[in-house]
VOSE-547994 format. One record per atom (N, C-alpha, C, O): atom name; x, y, z; residue number from 1. Coordinates in steps of 0.05 Angstrom, whole numbers. Each point is the difference from the previous one (the first is absolute). Layout:
<CA; <X; Y; Z>; NUM>
...
# end
This chain:
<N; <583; -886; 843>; 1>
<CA; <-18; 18; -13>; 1>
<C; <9; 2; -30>; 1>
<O; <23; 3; -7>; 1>
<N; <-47; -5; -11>; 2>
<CA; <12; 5; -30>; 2>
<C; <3; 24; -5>; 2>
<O; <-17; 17; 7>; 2>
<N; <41; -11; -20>; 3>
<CA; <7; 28; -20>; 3>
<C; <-24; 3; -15>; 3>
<O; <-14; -20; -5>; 3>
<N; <4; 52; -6>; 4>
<CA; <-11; 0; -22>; 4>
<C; <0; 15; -15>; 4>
<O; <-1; 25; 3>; 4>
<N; <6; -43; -30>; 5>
<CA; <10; 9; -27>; 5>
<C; <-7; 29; -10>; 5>
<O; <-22; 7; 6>; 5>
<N; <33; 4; -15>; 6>
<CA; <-7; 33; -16>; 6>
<C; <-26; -21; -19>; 6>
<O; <-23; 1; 9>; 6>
<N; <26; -12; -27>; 7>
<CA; <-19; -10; -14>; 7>
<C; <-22; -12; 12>; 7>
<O; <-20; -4; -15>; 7>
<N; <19; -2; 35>; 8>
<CA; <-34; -5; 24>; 8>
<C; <-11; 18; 1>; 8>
<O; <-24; -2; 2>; 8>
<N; <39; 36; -2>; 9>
<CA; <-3; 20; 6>; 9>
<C; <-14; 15; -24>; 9>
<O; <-11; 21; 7>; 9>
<N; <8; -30; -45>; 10>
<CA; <1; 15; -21>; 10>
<C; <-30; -3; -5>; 10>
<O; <-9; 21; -8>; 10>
<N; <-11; -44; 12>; 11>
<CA; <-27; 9; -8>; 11>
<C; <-8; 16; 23>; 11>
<O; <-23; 7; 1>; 11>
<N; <36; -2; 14>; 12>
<CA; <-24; 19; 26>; 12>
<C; <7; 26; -11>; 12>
<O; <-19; 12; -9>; 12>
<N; <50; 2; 6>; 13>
<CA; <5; 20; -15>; 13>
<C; <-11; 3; -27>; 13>
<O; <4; 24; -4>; 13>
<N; <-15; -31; -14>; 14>
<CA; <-8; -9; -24>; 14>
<C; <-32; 9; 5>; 14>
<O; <-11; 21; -8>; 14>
<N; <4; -34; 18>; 15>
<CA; <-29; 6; 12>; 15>
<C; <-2; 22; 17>; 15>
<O; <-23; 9; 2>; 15>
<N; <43; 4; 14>; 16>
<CA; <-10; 28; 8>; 16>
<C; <6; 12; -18>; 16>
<O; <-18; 16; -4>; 16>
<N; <39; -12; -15>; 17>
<CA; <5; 23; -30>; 17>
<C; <-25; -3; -17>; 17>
<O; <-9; 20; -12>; 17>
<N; <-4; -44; 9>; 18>
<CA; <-32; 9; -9>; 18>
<C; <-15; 2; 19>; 18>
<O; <-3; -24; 2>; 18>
<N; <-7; 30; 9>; 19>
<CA; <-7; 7; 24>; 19>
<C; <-4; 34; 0>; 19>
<O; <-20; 14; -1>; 19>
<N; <50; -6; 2>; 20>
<CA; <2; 27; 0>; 20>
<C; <-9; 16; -28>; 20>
<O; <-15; 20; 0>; 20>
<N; <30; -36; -28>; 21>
<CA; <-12; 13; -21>; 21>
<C; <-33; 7; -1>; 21>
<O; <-9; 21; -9>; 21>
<N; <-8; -44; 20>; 22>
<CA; <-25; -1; -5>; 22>
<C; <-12; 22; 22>; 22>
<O; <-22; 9; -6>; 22>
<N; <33; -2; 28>; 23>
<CA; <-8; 26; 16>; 23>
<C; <2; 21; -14>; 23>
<O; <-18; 16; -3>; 23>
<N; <52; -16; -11>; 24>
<CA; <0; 36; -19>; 24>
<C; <-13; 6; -14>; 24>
<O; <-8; 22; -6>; 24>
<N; <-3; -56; -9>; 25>
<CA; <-23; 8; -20>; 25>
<C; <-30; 0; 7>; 25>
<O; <-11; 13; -17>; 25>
<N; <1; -19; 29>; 26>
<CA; <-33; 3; 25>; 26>
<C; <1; 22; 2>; 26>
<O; <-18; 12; -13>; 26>
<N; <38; 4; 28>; 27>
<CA; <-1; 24; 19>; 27>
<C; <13; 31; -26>; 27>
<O; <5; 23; 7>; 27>
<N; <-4; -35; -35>; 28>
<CA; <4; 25; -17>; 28>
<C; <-23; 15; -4>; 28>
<O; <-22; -9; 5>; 28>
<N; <26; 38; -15>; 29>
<CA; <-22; 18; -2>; 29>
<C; <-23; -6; -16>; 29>
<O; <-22; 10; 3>; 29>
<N; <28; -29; -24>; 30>
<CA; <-26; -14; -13>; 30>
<C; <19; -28; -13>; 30>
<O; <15; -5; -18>; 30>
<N; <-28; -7; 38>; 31>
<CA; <20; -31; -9>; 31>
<C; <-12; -12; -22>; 31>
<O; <11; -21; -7>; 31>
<N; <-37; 31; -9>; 32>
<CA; <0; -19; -25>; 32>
<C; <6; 18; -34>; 32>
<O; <-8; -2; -23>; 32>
<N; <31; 22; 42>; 33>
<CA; <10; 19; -27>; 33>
<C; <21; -12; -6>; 33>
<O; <6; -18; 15>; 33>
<N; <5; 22; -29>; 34>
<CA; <32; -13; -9>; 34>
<C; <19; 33; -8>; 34>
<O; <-6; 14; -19>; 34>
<N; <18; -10; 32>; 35>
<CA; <14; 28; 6>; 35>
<C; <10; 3; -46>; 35>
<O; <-4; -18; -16>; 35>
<N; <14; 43; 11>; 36>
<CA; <4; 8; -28>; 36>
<C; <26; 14; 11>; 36>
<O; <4; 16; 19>; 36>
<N; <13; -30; -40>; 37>
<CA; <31; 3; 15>; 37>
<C; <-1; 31; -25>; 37>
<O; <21; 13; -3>; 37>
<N; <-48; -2; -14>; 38>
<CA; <7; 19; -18>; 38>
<C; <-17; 32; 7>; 38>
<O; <-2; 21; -13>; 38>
<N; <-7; -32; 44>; 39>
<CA; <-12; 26; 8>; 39>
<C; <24; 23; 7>; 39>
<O; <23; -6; 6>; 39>
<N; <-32; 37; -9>; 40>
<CA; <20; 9; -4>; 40>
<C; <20; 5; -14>; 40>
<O; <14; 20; 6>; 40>
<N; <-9; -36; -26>; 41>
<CA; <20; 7; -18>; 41>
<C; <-9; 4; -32>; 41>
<O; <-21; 12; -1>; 41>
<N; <28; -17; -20>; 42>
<CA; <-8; 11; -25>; 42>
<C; <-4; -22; -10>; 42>
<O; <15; -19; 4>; 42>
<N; <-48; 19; -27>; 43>
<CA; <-14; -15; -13>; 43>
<C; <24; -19; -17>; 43>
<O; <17; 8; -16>; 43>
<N; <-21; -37; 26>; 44>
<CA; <20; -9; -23>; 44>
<C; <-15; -4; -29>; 44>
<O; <-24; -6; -2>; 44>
<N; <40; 9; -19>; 45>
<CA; <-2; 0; -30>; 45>
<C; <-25; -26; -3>; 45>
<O; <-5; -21; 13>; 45>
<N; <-4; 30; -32>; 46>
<CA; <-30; -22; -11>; 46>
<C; <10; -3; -29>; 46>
<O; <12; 16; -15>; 46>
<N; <-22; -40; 12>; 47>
<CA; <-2; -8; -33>; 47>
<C; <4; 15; -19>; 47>
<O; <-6; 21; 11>; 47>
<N; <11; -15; -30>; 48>
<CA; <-9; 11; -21>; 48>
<C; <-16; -10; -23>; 48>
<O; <-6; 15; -18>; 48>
<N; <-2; -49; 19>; 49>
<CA; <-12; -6; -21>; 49>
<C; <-30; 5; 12>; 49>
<O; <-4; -2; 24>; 49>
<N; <-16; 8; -40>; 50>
<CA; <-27; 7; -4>; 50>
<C; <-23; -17; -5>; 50>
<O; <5; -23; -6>; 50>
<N; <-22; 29; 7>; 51>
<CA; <-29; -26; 3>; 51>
<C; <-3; 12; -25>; 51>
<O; <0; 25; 1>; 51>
<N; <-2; -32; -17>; 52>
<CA; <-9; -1; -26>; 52>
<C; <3; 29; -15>; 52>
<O; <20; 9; -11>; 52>
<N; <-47; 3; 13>; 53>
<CA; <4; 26; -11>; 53>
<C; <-5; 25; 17>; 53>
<O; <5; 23; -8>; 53>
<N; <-14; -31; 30>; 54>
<CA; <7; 25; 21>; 54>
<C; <25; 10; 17>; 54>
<O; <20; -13; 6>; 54>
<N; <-27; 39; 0>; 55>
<CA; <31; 11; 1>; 55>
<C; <17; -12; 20>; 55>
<O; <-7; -13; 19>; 55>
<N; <25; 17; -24>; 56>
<CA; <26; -13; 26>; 56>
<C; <0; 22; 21>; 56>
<O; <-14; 20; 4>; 56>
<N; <41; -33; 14>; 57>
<CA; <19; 8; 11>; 57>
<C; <20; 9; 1>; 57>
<O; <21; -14; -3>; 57>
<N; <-21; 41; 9>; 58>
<CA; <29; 12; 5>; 58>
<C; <8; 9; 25>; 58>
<O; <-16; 10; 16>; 58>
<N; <53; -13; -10>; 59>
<CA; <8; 9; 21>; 59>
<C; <-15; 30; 19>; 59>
<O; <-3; 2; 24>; 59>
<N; <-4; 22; -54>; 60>
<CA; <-17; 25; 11>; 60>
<C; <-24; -11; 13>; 60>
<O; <-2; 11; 21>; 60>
<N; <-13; -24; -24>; 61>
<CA; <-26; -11; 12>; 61>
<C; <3; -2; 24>; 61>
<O; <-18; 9; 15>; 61>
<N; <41; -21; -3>; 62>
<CA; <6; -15; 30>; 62>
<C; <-2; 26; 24>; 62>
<O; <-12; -1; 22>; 62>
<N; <32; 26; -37>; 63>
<CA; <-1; 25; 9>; 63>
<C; <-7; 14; -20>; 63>
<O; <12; 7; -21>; 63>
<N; <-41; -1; 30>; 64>
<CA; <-7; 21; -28>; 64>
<C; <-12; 33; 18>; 64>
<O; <-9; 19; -13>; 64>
<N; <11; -20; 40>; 65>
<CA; <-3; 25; 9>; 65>
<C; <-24; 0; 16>; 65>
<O; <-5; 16; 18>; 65>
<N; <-13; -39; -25>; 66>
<CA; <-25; -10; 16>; 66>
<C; <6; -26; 11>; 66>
<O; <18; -16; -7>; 66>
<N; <-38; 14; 27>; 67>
<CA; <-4; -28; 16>; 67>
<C; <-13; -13; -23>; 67>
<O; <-20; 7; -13>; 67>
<N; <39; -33; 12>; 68>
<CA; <-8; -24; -25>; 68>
<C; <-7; -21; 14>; 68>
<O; <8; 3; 23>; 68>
<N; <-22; -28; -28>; 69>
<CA; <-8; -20; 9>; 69>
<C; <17; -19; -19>; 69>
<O; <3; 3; -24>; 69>
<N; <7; -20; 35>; 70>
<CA; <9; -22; -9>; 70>
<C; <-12; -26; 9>; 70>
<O; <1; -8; 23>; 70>
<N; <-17; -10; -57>; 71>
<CA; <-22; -15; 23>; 71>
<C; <14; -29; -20>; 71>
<O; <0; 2; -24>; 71>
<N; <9; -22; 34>; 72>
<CA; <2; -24; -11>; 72>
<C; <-25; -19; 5>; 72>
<O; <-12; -4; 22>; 72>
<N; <5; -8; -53>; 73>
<CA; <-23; -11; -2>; 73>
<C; <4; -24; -24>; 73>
<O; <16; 4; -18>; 73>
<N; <-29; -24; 19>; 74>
<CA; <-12; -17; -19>; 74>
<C; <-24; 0; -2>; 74>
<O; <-15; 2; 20>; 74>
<N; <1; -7; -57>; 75>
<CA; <-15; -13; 2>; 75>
<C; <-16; -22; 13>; 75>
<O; <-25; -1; 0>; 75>
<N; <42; -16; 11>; 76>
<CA; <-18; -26; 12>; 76>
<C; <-6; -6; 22>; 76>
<O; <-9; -21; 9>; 76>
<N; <18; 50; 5>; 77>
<CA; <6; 9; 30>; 77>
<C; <-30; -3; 15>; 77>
<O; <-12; 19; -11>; 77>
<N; <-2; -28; 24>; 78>
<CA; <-34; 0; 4>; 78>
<C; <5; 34; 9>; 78>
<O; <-10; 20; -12>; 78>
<N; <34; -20; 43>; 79>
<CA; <9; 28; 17>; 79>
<C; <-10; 24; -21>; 79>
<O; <-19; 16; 2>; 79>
<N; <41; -19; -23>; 80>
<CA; <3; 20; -16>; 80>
<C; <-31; 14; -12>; 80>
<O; <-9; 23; 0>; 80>
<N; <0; -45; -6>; 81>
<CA; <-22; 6; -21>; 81>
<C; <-26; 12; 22>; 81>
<O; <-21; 7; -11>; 81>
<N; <25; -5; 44>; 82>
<CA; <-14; 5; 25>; 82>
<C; <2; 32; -4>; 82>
<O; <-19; 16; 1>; 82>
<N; <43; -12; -6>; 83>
<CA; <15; 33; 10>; 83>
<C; <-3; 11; -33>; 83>
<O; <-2; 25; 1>; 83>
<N; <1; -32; -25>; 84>
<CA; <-7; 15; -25>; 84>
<C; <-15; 25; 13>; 84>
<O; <13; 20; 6>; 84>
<N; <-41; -21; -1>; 85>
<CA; <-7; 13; -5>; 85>
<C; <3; 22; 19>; 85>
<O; <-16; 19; -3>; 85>
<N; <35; -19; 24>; 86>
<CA; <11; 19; 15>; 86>
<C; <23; 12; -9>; 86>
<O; <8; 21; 10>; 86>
<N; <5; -36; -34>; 87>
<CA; <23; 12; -13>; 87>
<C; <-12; 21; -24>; 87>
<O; <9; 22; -6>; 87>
<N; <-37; -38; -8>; 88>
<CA; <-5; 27; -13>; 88>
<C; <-20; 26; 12>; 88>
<O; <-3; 21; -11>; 88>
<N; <-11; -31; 37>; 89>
<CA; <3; 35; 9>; 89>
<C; <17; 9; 3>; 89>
<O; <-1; 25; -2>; 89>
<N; <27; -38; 10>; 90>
<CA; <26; 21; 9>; 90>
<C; <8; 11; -20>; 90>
<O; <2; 25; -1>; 90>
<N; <4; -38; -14>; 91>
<CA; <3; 14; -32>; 91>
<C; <-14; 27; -11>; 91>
<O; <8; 22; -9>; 91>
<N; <-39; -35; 14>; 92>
<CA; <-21; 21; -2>; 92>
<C; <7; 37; 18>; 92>
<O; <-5; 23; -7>; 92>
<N; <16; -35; 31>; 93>
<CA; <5; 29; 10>; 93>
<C; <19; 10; -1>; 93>
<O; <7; 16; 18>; 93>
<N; <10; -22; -44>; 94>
<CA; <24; 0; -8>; 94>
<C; <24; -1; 19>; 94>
<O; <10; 19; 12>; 94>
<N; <-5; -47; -11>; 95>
<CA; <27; -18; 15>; 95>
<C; <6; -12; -18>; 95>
<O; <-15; -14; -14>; 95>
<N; <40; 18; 11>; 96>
<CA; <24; -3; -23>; 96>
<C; <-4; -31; 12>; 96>
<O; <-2; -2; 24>; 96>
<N; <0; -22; -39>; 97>
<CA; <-4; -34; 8>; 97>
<C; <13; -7; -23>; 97>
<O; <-9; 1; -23>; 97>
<N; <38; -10; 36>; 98>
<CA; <22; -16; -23>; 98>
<C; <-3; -28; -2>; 98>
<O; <13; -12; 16>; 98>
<N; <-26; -1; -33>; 99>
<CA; <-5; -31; 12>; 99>
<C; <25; -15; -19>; 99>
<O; <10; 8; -21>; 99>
<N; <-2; -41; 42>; 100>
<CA; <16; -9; -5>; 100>
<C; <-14; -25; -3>; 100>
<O; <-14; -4; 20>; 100>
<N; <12; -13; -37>; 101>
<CA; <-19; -21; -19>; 101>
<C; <20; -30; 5>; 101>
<O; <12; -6; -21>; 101>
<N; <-8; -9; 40>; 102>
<CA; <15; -9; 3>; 102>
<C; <-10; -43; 5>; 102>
<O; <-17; -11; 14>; 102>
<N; <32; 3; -28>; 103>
<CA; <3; -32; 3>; 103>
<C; <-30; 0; -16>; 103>
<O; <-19; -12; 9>; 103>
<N; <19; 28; -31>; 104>
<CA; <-32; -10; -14>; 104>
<C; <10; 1; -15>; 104>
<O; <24; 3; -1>; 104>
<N; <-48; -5; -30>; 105>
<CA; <9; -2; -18>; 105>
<C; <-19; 26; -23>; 105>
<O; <-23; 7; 5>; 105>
<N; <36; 3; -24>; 106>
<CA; <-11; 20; -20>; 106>
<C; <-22; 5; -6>; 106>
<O; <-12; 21; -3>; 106>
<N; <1; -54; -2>; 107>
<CA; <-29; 6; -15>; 107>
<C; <-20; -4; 25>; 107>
<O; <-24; 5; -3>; 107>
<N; <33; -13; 27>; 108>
<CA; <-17; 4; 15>; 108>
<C; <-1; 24; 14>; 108>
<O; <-23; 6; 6>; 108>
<N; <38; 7; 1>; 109>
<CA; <2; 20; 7>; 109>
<C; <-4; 23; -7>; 109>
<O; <-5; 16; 19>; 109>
<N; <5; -6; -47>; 110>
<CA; <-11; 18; -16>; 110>
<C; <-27; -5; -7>; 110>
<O; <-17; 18; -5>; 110>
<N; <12; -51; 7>; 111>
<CA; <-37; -3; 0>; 111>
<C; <-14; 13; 26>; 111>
<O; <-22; 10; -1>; 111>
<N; <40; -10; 28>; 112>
<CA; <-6; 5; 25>; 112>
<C; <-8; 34; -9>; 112>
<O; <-23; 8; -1>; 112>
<N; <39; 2; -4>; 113>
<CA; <5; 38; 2>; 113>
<C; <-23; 0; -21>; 113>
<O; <-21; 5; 12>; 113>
<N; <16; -9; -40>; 114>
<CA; <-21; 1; -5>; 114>
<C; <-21; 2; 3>; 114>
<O; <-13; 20; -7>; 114>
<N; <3; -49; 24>; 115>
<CA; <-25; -4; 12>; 115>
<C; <-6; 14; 19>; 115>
<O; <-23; 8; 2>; 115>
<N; <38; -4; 13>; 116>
<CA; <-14; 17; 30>; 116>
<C; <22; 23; 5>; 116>
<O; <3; 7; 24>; 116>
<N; <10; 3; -39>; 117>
<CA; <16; 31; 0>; 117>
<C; <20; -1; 12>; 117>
<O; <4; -13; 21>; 117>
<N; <12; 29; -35>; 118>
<CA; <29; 1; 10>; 118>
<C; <9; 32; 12>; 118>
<O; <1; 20; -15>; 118>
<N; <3; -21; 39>; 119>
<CA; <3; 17; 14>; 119>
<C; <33; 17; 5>; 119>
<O; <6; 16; 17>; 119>
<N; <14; -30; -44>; 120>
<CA; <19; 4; 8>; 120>
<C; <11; 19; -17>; 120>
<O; <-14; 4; -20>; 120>
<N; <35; 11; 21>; 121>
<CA; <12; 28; -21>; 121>
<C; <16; -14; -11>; 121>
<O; <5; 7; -23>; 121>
<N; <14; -41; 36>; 122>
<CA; <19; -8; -20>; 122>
<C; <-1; -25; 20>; 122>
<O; <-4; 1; 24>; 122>
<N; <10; -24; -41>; 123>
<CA; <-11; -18; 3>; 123>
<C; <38; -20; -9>; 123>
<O; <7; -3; -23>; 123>
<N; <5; -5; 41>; 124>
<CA; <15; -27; 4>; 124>
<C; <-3; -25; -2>; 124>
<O; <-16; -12; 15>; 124>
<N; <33; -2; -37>; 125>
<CA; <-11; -33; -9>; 125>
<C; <19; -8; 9>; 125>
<O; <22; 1; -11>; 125>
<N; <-30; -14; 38>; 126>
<CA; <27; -20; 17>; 126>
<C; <-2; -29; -2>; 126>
<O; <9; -14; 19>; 126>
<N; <-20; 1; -42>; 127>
<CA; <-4; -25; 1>; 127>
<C; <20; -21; 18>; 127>
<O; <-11; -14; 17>; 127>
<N; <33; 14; -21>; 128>
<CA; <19; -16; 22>; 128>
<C; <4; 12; 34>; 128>
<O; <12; -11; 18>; 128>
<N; <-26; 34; -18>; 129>
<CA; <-1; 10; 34>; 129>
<C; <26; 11; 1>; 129>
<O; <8; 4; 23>; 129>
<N; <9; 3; -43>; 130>
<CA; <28; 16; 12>; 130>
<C; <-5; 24; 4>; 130>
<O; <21; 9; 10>; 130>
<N; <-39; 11; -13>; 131>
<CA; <3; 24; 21>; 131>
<C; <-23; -7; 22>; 131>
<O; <-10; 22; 3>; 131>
<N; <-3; -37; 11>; 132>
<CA; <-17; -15; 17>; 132>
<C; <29; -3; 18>; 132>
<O; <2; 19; 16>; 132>
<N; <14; -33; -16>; 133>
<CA; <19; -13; 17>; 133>
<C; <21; 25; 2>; 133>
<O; <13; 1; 21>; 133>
<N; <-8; 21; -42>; 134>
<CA; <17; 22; 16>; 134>
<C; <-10; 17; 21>; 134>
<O; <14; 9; 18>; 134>
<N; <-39; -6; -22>; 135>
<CA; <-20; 11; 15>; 135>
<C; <-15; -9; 27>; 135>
<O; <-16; 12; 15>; 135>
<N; <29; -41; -15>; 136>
<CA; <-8; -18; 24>; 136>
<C; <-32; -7; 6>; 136>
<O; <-10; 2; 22>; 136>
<N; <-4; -10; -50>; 137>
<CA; <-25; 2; -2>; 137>
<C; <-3; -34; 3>; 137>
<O; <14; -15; -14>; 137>
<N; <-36; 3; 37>; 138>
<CA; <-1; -21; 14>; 138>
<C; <-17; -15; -25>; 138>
<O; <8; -20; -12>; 138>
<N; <-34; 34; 8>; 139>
<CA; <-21; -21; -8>; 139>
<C; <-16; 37; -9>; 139>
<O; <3; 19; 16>; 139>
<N; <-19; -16; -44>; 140>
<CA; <-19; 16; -2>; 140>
<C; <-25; -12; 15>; 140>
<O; <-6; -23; 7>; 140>
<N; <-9; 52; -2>; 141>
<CA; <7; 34; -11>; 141>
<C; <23; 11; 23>; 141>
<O; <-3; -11; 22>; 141>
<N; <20; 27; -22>; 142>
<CA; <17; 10; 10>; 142>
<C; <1; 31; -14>; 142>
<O; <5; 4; -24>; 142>
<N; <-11; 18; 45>; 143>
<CA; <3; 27; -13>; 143>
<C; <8; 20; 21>; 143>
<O; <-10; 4; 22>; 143>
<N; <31; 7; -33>; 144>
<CA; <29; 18; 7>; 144>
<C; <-19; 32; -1>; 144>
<O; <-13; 11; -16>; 144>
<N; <22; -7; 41>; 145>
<CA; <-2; 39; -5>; 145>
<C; <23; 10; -8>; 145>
<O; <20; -6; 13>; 145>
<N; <-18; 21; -36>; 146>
<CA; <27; 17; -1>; 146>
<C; <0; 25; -1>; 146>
<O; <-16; 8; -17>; 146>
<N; <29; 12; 30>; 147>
<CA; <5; 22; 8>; 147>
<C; <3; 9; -25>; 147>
<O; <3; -14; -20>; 147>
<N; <-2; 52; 21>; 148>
<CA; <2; 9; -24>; 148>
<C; <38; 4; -19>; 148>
<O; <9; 11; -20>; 148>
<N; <1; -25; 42>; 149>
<CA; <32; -5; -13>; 149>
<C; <2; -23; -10>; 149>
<O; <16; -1; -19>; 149>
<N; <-31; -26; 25>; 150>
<CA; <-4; -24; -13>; 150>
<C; <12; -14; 33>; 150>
<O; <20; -15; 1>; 150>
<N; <-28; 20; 14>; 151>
<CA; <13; -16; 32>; 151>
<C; <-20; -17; 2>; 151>
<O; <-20; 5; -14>; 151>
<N; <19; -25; 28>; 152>
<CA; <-24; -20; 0>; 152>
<C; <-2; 13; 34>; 152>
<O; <16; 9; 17>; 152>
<N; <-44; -13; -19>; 153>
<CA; <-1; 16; 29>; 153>
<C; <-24; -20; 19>; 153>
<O; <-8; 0; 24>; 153>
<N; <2; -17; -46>; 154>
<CA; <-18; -17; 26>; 154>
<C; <0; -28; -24>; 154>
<O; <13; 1; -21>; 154>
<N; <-25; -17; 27>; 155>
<CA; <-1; -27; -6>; 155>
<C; <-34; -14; 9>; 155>
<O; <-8; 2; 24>; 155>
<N; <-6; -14; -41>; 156>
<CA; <-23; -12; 9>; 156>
<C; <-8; -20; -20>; 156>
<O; <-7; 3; -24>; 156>
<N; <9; -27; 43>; 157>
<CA; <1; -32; -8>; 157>
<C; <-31; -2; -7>; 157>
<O; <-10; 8; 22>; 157>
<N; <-6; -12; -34>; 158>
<CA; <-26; -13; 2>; 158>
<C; <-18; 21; -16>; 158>
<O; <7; 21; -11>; 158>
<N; <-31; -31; 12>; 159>
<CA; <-15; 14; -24>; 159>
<C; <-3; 35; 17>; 159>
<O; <4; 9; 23>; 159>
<N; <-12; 0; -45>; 160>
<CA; <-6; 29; 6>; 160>
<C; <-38; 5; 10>; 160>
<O; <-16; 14; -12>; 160>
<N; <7; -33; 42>; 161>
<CA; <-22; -8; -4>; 161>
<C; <-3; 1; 34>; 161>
<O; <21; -7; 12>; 161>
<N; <-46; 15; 7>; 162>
<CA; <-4; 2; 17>; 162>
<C; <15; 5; 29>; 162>
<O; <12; 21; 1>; 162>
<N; <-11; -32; 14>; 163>
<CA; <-1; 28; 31>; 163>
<C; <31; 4; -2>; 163>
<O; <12; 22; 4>; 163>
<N; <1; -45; -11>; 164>
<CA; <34; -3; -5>; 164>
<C; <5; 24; -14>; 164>
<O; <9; 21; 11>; 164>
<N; <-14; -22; -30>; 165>
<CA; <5; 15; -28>; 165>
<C; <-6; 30; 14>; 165>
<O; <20; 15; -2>; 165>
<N; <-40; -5; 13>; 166>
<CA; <-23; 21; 13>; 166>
<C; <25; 20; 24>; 166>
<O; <0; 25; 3>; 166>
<N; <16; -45; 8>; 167>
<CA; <4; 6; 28>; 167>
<C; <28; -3; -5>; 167>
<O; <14; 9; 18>; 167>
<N; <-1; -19; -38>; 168>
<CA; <31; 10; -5>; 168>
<C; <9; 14; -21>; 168>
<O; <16; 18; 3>; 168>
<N; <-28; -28; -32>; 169>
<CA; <6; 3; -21>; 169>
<C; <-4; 26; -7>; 169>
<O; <15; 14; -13>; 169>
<N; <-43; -6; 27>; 170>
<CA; <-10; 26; -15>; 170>
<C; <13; 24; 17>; 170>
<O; <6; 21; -12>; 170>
<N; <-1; -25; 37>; 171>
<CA; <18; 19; 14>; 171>
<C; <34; -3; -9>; 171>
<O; <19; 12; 9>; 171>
<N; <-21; -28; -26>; 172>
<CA; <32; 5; -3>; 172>
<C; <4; 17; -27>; 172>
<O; <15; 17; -6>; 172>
<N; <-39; -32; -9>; 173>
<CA; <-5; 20; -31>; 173>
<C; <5; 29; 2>; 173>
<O; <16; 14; -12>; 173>
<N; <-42; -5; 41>; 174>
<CA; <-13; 21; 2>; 174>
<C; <26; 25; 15>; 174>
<O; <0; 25; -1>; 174>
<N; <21; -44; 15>; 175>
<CA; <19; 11; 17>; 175>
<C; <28; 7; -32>; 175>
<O; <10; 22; -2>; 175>
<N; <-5; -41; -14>; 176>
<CA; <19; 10; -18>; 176>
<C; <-13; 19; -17>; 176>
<O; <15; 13; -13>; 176>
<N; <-47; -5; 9>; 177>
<CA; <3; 9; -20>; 177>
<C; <-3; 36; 21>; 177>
<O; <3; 23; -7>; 177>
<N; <-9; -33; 33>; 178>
<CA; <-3; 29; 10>; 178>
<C; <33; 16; -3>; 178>
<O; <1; 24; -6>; 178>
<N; <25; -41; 10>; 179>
<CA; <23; 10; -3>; 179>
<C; <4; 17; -29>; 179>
<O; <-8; -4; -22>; 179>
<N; <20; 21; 30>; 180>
<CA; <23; 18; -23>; 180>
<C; <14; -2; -8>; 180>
<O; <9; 18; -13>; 180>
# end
């Protein structure tokens, strides 16, 4: 009878360890979220350089005592440009909307806010995506609830636009801003 090798033995082990990963991930509470290793803890720092001539960002903004929106966006985003005009009613019913302007470029982007309104109190020029990547921001639009200490308290990948948007986003808005 032949012996058999530990190594006869390594693609079957190999193939059940994926195997198994791909169950933990099927069977997660919403397997096409990508978890935010920054829920819970405090807004990390944003840019300080500015889109042209509208106002910036400051650390007070992040925790300013109200629920703030933190919404990363480009110009050339189709997503982005879906959810505008849900960013400026929010604005409209006064929600503090910190936007972060990221992997675009100046003159398009200030042509963007121009043309169809800018809904934000202070406005972040991340052209290279370095506060995008502290923030663990995948692909715009991506927009952060933050609590009135500056805690990020929820996370939502995708435009600010139908039943998705309807059935998580707005109860999570509607749940931080009911807190004290």
């Amino acid at each position: 009878m032949a012996k058999l090798s530990p190594l006869m033995l390594a693609p079957i082990g190999i193939f059940a360890g994926f195997v198994a990963l791909a169950a933990v991930g099927m069977f997660r509470d919403n397997p096409n979220e990508l978890p935010s290793t920054r829920l819970g803890g405090p807004a990390p720092a944003l840019t300080e350089d500015t889109l042209g001539d509208l106002p910036g960002v400051t650390p007070d903004m992040l925790a300013s005592g109200e629920v703030t929106l933190v919404n990363f966006w480009a110009s050339w985003c189709p997503p982005c440009r879906a959810e505008h005009p849900k960013l400026l009613e929010m604005a409209a019913a006064g929600v503090p909307i910190i936007g972060v302007n990221f992997r675009d470029t100046e003159s398009a982007a200030t042509k963007y806010l121009d043309e169809d309104g800018n809904p934000f109190v202070g406005v972040a020029f991340d052209p290279a995506g370095r506060s995008a990547i502290d923030w663990g921001v995948t692909a715009p639009p991506e927009t952060f609830i933050l609590g009135r200490d500056g805690t990020v308290l929820f996370r939502y990948i995708g435009p600010l636009v139908g039943s998705d948007y309807q059935q998580r986003f707005v109860p999570a808005l509607e749940e931080a801003q009911a807190q004290k």
